[in-house]
Residue frames as a rotation matrix with the C-alpha (Angstrom) as fourth column:
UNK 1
-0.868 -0.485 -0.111 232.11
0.373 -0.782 0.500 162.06
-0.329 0.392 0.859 101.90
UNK 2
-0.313 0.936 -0.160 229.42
0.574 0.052 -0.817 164.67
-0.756 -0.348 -0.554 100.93
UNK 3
-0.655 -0.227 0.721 228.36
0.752 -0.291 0.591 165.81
0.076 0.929 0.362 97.60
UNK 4
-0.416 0.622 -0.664 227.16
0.292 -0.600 -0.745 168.52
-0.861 -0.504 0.068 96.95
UNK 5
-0.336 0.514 0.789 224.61
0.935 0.080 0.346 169.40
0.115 0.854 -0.508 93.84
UNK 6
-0.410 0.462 -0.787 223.36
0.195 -0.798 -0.570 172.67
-0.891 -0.387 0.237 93.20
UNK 7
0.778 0.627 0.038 220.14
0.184 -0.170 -0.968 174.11
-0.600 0.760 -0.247 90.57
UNK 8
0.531 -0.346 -0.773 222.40
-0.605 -0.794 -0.060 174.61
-0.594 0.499 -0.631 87.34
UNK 9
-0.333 -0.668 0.666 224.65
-0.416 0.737 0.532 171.74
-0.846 -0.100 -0.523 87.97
UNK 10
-0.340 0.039 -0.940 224.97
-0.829 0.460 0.319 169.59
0.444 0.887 -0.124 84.59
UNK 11
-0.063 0.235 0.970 223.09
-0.428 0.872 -0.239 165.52
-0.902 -0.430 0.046 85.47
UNK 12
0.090 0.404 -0.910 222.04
-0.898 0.428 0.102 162.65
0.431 0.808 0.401 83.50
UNK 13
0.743 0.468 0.479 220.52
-0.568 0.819 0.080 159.50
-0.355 -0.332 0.874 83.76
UNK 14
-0.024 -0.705 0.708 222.16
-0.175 0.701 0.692 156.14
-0.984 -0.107 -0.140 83.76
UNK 15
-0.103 0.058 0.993 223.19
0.725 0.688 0.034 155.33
-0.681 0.723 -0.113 80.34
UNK 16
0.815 0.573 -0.084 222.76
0.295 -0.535 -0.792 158.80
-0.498 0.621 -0.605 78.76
UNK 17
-0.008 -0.992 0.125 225.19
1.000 -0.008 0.005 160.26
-0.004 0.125 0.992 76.28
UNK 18
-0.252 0.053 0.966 223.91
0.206 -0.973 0.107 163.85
0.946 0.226 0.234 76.31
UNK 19
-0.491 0.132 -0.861 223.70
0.821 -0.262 -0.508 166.10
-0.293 -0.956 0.021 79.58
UNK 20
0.154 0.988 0.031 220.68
0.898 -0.153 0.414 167.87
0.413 -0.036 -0.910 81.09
UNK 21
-0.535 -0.107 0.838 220.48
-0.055 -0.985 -0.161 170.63
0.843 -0.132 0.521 83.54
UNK 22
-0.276 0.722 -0.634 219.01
0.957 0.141 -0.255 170.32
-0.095 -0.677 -0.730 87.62
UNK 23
0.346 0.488 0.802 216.29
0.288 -0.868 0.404 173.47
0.893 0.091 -0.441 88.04
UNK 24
-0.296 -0.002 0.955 215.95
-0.808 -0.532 -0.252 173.34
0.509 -0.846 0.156 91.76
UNK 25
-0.938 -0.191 -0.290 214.83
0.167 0.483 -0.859 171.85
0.304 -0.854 -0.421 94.96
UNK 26
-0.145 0.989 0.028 211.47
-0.622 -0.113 0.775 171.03
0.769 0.095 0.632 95.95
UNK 27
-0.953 -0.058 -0.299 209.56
-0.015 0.989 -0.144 169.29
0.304 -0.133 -0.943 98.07
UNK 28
-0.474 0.797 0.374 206.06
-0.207 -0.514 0.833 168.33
0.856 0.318 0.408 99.19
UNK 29
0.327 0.549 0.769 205.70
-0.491 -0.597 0.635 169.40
0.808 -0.585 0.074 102.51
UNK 30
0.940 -0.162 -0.301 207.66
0.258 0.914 0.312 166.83
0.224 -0.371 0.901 103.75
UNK 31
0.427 -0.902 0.067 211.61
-0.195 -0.020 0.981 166.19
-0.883 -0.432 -0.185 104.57
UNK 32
-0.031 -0.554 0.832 212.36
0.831 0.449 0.329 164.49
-0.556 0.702 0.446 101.29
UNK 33
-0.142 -0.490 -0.860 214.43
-0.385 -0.773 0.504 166.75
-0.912 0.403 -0.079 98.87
UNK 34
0.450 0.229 0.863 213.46
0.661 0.564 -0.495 166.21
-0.600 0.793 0.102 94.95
UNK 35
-0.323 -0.395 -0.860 215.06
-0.070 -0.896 0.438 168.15
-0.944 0.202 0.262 91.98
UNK 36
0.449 0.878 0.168 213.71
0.097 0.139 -0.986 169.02
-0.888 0.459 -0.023 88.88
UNK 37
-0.871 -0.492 0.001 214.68
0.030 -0.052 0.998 168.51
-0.491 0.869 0.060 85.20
UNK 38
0.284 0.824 -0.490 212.82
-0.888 0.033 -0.459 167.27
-0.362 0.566 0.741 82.17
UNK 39
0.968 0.168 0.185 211.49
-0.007 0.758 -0.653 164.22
-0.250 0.631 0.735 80.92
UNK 40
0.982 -0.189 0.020 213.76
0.124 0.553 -0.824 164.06
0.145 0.811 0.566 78.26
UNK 41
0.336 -0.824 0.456 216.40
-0.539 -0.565 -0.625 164.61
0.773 -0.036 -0.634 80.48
UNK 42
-0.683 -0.552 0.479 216.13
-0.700 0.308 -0.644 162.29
0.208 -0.775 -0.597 83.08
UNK 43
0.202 0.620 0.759 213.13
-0.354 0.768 -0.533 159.61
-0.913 -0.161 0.374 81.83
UNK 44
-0.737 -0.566 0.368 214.38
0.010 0.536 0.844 159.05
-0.675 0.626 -0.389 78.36
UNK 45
-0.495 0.707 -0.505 211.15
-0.841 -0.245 0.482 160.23
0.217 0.663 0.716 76.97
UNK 46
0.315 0.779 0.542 209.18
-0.940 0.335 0.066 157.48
-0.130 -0.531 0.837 79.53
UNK 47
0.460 0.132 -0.878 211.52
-0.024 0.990 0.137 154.82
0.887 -0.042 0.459 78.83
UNK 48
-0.648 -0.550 0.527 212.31
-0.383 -0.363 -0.849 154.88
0.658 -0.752 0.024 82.44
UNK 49
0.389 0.604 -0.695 211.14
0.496 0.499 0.711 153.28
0.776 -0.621 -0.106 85.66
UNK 50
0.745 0.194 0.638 210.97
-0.457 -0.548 0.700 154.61
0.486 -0.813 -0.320 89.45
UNK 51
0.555 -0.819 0.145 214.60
0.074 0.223 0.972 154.36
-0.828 -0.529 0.185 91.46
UNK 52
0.715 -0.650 0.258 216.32
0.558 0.307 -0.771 154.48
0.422 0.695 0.582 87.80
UNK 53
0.365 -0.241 -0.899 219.63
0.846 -0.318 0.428 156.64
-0.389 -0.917 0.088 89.05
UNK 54
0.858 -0.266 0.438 220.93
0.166 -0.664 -0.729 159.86
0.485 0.699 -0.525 88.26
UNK 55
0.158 -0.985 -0.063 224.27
0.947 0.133 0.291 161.07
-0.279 -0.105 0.955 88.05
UNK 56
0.773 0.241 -0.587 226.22
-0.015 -0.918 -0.397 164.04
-0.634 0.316 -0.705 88.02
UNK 57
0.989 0.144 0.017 227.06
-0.080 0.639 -0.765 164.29
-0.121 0.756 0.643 84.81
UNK 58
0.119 -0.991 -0.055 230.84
-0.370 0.007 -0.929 163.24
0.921 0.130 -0.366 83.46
UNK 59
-0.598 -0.526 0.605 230.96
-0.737 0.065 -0.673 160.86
0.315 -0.848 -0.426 86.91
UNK 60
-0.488 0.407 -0.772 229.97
0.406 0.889 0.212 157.86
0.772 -0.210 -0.599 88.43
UNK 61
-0.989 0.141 -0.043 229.14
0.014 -0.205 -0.979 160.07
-0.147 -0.969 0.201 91.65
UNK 62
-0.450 0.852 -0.267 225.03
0.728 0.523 0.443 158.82
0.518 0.005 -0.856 91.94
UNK 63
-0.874 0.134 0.466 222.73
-0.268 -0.935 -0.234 162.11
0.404 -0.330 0.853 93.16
UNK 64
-0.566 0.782 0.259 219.68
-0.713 -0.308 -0.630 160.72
-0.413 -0.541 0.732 93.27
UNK 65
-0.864 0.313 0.395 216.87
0.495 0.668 0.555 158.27
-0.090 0.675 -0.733 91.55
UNK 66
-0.827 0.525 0.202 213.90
0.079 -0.248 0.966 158.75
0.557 0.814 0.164 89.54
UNK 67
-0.696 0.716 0.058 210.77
0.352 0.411 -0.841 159.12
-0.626 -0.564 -0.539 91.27
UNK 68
0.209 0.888 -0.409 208.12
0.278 -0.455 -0.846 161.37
-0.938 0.063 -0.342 89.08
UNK 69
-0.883 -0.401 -0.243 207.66
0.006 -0.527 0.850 162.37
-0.469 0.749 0.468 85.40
UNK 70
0.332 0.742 -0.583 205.08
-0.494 -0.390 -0.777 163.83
-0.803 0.546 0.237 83.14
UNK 71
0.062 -0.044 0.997 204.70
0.700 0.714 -0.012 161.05
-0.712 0.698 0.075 80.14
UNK 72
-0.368 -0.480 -0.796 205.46
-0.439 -0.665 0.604 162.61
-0.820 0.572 0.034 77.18
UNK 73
0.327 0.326 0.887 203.34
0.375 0.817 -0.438 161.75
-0.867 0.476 0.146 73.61
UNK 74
-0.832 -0.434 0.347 203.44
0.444 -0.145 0.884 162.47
-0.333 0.889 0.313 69.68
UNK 75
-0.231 0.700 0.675 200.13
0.769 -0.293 0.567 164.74
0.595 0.651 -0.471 69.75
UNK 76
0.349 -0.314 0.883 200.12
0.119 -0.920 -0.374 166.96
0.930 0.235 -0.284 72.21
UNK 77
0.231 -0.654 -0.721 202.14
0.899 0.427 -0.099 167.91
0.372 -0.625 0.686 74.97
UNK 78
0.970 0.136 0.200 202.03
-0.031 -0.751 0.659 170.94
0.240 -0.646 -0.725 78.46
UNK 79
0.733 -0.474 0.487 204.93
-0.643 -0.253 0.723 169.89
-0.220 -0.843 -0.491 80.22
UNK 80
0.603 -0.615 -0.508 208.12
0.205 0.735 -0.647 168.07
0.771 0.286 0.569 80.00
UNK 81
-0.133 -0.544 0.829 209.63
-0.941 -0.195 -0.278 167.61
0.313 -0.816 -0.486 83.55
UNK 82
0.561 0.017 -0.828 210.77
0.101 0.991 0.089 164.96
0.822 -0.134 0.554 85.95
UNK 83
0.548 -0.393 0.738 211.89
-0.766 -0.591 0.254 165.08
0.336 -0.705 -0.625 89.60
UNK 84
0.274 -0.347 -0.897 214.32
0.169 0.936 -0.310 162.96
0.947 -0.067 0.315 91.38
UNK 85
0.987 0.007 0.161 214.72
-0.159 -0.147 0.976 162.36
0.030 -0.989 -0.144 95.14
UNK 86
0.328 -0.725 0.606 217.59
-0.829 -0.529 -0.183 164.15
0.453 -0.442 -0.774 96.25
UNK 87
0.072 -0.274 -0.959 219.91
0.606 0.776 -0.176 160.80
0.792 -0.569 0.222 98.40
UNK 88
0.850 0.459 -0.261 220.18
0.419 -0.286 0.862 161.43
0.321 -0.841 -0.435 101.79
UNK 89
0.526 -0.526 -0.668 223.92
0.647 -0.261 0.716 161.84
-0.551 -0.809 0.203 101.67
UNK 90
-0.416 -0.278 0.866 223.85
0.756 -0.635 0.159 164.59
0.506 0.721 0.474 99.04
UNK 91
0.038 0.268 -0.963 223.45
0.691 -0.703 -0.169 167.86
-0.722 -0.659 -0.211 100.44
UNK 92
0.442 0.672 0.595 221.39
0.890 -0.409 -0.199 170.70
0.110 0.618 -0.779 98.14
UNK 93
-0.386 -0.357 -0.851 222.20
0.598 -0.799 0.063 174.04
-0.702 -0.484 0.522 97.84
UNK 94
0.468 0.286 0.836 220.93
0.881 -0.073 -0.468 176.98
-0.073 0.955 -0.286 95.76
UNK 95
-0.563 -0.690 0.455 222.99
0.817 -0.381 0.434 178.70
-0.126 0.616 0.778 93.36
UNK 96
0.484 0.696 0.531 221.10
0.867 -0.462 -0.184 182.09
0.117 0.550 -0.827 93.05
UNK 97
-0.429 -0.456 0.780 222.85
0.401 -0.870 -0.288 185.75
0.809 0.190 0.556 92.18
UNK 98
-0.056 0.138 0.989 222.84
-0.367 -0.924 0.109 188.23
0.929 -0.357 0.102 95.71
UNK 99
-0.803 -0.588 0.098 222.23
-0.428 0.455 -0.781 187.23
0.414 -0.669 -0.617 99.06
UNK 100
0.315 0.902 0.296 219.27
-0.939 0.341 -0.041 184.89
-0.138 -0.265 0.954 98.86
UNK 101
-0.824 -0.557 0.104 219.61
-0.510 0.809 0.291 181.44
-0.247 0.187 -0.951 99.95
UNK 102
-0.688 0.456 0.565 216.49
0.665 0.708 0.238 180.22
-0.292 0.539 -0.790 97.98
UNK 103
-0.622 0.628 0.468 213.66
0.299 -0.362 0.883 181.48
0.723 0.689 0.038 96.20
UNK 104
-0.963 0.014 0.269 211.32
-0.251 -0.402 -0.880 183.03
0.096 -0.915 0.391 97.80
UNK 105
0.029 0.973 0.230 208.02
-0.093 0.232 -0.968 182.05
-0.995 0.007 0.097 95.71
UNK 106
-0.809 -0.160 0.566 206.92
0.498 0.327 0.804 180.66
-0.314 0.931 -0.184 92.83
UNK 107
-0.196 0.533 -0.823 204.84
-0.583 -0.738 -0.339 183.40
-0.788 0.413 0.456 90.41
UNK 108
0.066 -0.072 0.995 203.93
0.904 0.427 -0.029 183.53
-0.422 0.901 0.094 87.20
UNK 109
-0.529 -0.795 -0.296 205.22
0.767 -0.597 0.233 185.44
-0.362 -0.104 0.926 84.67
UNK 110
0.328 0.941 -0.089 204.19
0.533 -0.262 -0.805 188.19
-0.780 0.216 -0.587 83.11
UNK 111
0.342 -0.367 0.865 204.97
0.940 0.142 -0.311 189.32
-0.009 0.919 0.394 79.25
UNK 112
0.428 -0.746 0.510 207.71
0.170 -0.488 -0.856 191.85
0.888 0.453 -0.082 79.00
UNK 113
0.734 -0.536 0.418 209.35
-0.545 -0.097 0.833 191.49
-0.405 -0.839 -0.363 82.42
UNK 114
0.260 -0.957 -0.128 212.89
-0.844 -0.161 -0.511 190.60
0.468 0.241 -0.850 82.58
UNK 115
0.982 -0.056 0.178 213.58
-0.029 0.896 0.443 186.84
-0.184 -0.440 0.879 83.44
UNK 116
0.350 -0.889 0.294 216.77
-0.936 -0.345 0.073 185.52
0.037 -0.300 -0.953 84.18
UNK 117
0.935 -0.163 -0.314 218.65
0.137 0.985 -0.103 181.60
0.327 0.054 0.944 83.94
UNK 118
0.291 -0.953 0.088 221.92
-0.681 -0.142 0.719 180.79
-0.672 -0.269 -0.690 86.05
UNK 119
0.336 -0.576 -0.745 224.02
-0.886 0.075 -0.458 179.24
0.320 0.814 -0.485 83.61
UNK 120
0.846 -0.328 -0.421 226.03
0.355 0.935 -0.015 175.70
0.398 -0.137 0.907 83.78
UNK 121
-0.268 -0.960 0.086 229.34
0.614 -0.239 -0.752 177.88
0.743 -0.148 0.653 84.51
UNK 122
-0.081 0.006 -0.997 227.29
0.902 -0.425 -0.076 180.02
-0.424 -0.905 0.029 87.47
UNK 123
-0.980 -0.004 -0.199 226.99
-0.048 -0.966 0.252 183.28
-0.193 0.257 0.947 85.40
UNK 124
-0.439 0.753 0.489 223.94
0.537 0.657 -0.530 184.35
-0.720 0.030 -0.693 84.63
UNK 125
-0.823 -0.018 0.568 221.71
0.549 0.235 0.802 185.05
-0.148 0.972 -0.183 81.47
UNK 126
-0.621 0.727 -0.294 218.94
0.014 -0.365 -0.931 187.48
-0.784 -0.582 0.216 81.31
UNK 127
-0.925 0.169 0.339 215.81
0.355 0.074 0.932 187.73
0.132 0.983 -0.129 78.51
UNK 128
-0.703 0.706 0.088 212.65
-0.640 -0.573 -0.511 189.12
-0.310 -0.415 0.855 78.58
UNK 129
-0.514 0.608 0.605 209.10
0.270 0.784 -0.559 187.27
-0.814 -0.124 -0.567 78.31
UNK 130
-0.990 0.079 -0.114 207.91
-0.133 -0.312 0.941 187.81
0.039 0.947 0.320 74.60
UNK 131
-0.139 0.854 -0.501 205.01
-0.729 0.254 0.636 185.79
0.670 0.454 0.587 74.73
UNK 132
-0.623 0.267 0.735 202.47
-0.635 0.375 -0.675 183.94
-0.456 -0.888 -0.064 77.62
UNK 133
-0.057 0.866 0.497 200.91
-0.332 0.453 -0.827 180.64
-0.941 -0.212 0.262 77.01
UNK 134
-0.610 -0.396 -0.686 201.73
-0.618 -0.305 0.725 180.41
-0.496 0.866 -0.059 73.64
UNK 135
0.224 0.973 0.060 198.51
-0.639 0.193 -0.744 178.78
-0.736 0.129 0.665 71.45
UNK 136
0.723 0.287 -0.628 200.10
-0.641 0.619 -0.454 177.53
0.259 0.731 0.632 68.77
UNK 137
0.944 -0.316 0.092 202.14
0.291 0.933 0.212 174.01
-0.153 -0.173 0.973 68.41
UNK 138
0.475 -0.819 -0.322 205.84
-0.880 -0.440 -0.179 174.16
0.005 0.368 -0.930 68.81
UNK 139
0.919 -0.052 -0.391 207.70
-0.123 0.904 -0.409 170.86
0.374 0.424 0.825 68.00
UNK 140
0.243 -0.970 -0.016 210.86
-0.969 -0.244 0.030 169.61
-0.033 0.008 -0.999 69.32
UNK 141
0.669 -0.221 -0.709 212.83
-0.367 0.732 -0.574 167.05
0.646 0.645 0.408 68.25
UNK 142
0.193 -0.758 0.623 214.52
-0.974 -0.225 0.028 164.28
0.119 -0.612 -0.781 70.17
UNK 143
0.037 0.043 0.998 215.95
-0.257 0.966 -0.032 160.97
-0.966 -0.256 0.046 69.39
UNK 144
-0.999 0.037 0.002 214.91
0.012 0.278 0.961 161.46
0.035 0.960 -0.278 66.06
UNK 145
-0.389 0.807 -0.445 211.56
0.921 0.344 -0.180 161.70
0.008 -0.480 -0.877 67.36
UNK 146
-0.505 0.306 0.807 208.94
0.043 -0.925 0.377 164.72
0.862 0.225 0.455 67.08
UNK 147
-0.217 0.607 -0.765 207.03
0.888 -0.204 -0.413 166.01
-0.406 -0.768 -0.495 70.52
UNK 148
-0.334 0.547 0.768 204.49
0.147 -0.774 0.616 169.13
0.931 0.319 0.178 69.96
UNK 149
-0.548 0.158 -0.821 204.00
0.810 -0.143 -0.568 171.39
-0.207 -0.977 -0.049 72.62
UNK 150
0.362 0.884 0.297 201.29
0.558 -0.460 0.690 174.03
0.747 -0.084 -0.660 74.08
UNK 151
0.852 0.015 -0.524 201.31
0.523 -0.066 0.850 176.55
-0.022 -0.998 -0.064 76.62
UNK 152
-0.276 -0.909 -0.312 205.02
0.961 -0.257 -0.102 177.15
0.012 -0.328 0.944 76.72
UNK 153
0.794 0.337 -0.506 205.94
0.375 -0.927 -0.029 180.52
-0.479 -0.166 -0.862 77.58
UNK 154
0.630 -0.697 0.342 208.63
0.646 0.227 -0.729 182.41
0.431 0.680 0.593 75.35
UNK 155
0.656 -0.309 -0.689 211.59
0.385 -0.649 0.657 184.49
-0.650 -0.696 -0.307 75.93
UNK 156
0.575 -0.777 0.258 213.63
0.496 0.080 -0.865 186.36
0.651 0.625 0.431 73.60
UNK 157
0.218 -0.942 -0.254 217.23
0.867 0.306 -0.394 187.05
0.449 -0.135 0.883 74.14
UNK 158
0.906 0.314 -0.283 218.88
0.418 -0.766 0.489 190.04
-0.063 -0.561 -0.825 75.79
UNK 159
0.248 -0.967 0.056 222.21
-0.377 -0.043 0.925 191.76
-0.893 -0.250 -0.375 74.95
UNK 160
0.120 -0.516 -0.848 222.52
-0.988 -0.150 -0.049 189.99
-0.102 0.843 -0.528 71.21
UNK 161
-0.791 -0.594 -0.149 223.69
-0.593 0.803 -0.052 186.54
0.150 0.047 -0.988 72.49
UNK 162
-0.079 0.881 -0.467 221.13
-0.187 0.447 0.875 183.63
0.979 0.156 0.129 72.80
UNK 163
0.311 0.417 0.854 219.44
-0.840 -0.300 0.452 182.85
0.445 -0.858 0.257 76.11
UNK 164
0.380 0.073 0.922 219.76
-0.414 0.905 0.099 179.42
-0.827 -0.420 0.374 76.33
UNK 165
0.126 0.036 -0.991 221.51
-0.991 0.058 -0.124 176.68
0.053 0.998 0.043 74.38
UNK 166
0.683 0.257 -0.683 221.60
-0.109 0.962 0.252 172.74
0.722 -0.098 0.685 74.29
UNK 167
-0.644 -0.637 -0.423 222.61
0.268 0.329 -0.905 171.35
0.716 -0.697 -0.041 77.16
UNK 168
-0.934 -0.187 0.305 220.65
-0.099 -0.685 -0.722 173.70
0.343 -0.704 0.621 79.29
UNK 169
-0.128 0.883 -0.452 217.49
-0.313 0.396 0.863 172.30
0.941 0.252 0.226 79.23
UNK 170
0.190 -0.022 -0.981 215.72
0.857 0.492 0.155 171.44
0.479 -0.870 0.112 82.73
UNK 171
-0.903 -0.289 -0.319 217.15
0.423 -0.733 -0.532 175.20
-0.080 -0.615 0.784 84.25
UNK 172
0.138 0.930 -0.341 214.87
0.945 -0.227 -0.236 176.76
-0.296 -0.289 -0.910 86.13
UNK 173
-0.400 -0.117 0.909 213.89
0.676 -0.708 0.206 180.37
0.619 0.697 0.362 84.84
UNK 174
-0.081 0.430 -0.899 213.55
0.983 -0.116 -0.144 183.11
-0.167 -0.895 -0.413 87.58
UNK 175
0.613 0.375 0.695 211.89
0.521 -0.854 0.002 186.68
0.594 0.361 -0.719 87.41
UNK 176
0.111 -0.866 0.487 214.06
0.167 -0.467 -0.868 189.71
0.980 0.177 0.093 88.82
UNK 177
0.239 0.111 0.965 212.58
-0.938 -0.231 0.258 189.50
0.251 -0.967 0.049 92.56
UNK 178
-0.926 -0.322 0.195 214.33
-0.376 0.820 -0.432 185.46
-0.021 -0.473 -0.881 92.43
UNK 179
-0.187 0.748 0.637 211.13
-0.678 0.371 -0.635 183.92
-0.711 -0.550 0.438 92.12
UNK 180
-0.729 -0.071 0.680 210.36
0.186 0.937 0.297 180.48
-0.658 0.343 -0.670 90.06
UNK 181
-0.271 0.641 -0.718 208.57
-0.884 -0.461 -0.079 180.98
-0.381 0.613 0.692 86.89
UNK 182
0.738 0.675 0.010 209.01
-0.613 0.677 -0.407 177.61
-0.281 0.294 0.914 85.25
UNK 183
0.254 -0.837 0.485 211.53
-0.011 0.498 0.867 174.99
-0.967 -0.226 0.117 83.56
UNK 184
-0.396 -0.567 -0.722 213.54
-0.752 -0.252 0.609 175.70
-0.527 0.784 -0.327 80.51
UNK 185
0.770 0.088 0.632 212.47
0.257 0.864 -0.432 172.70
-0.584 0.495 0.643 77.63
UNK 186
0.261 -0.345 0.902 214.44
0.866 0.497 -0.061 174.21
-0.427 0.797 0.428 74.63
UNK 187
-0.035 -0.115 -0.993 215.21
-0.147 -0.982 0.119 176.86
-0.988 0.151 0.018 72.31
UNK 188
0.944 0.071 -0.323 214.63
-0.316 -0.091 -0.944 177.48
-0.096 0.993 -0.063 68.25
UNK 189
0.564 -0.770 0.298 217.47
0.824 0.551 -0.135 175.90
-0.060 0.321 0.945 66.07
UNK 190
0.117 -0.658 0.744 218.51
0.379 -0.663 -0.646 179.44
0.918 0.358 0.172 65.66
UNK 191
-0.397 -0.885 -0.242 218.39
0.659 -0.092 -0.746 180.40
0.638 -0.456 0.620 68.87
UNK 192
-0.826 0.105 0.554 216.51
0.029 -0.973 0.229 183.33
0.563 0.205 0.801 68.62
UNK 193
0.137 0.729 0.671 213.63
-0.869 -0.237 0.434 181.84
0.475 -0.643 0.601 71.32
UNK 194
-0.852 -0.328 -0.407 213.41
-0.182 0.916 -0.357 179.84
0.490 -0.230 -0.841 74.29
UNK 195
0.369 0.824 -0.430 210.65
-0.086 0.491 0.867 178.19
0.925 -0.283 0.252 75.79
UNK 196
-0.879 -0.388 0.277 209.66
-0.444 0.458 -0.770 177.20
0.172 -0.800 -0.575 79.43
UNK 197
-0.330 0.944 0.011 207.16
0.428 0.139 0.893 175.47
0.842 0.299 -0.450 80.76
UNK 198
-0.186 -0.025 0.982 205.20
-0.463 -0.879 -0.111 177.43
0.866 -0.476 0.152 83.56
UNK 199
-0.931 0.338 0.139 204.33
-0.006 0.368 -0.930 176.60
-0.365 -0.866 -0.340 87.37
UNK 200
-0.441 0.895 -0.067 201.32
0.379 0.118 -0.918 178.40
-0.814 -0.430 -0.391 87.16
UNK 201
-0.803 0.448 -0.392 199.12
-0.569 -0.384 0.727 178.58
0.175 0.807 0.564 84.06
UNK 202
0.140 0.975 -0.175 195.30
-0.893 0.200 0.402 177.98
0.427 0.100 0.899 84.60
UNK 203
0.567 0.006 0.824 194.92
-0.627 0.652 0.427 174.18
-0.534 -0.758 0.373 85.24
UNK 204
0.928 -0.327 -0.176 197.69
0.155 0.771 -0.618 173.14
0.338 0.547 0.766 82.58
UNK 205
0.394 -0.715 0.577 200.89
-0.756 -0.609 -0.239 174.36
0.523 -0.343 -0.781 84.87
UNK 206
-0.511 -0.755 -0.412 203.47
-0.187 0.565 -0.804 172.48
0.839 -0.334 -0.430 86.77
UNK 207
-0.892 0.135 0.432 201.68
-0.444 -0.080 -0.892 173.35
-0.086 -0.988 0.132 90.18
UNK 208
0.108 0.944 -0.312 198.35
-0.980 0.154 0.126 171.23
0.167 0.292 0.942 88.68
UNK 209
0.471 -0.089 -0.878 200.35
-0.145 0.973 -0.177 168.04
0.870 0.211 0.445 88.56
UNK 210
0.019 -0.601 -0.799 202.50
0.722 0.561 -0.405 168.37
0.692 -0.569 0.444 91.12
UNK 211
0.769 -0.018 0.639 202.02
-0.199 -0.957 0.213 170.96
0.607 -0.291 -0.739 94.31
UNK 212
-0.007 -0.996 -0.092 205.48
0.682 0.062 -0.728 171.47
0.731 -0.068 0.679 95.06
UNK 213
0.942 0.166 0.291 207.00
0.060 -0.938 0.340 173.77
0.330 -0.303 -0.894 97.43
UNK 214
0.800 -0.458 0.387 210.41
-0.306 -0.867 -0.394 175.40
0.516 0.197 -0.834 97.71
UNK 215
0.470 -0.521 -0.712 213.37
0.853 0.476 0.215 173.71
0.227 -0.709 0.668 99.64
UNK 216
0.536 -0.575 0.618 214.69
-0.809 -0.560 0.181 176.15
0.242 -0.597 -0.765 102.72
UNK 217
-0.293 -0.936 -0.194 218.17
0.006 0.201 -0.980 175.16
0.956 -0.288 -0.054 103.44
């Protein structure tokens, strides 16, 4: 029987009690399929080892296993992500609004354009980029545990309602031509901003550690 998994889809590692969010589908240049989350969404904040498995979440049904994450400390912190390799008899798809069957490219953004997140339920969320790169420390909390971040890029809401809320963490955040900006981490306790981190920012971006590229169906 084949499963299928698409960017949005709720996951979580073995043993978690809170669920994450997959972004998307990558790979590097190769055949093997990876998808992307965050760290603290599928490495446990680094307590985690290569092949751990994921799951989608609320099921025993096994998507994939750990292979890659950005370590995560308590002073300062670019990036919070983590890919797992896609199994061979799971079959990808992406989930994206019109009649594109994947991204076409991965940009960066650019402050007041109009970004966009597909939701856990398939609808989708729009917000605009407040603020690129963002200088000072923003903190989030997990575990009980404090992490300070850099970099992030913000977004505020659109429409009244918040952009993003727990759970959603790990969705990928795409500009209005469908292109990959970066990966959700979080959002203010109130709501009122979320955060991603970017592909491409100078030499502290996603595409520095890791040079992904796009899975075509």
């Amino acid at each position: 029987m084949i499963t299928m998994i698409y960017n949005s889809m709720q996951i979580c590692r073995q043993g978690a009690v809170e669920a994450g969010t997959l972004g998307g589908f990558f790979t590097f240049g190769g055949k093997d399929v990876f998808a992307i989350s965050n760290n603290h969404v599928i490495a446990d904040l680094n307590n985690c080892s290569v092949g751990d498995p994921i799951f989608k979440a609320g099921s025993e049904v096994q998507i994939g296993t750990l292979q890659y994450w950005i370590k995560l400390n308590y002073k300062k912190n670019y990036l919070d992500i983590a890919l797992f390799k896609v199994l061979p008899e799971v079959k990808p798809w992406w989930k994206l609004p019109g009649t594109k069957v994947y991204p076409p490219s991965i940009e960066q953004g650019v402050e007041g354009e109009t970004v966009y997140m597909v939701k856990n339920d398939g609808s989708i969320k729009k917000g605009e980029i407040s603020t690129l790169f963002i200088d000072e420390e923003i903190i989030f909390s997990h575990s009980g545990k404090k992490f300070p971040f850099t970099g992030l890029t913000e977004i505020k809401p659109l429409g009244g309602k918040p952009f993003s809320i727990p759970g959603e963490s790990g969705s990928l955040i795409f500009n209005e031509d469908d292109n990959v900006l970066g990966v959700l981490i979080g959002t203010k306790k109130d709501q009122s901003k979320s955060y991603y981190v970017p592909f491409i920012h100078d030499n502290l971006g996603i595409d520095e550690k890791y040079q992904l590229e796009i899975w075509k169906p």
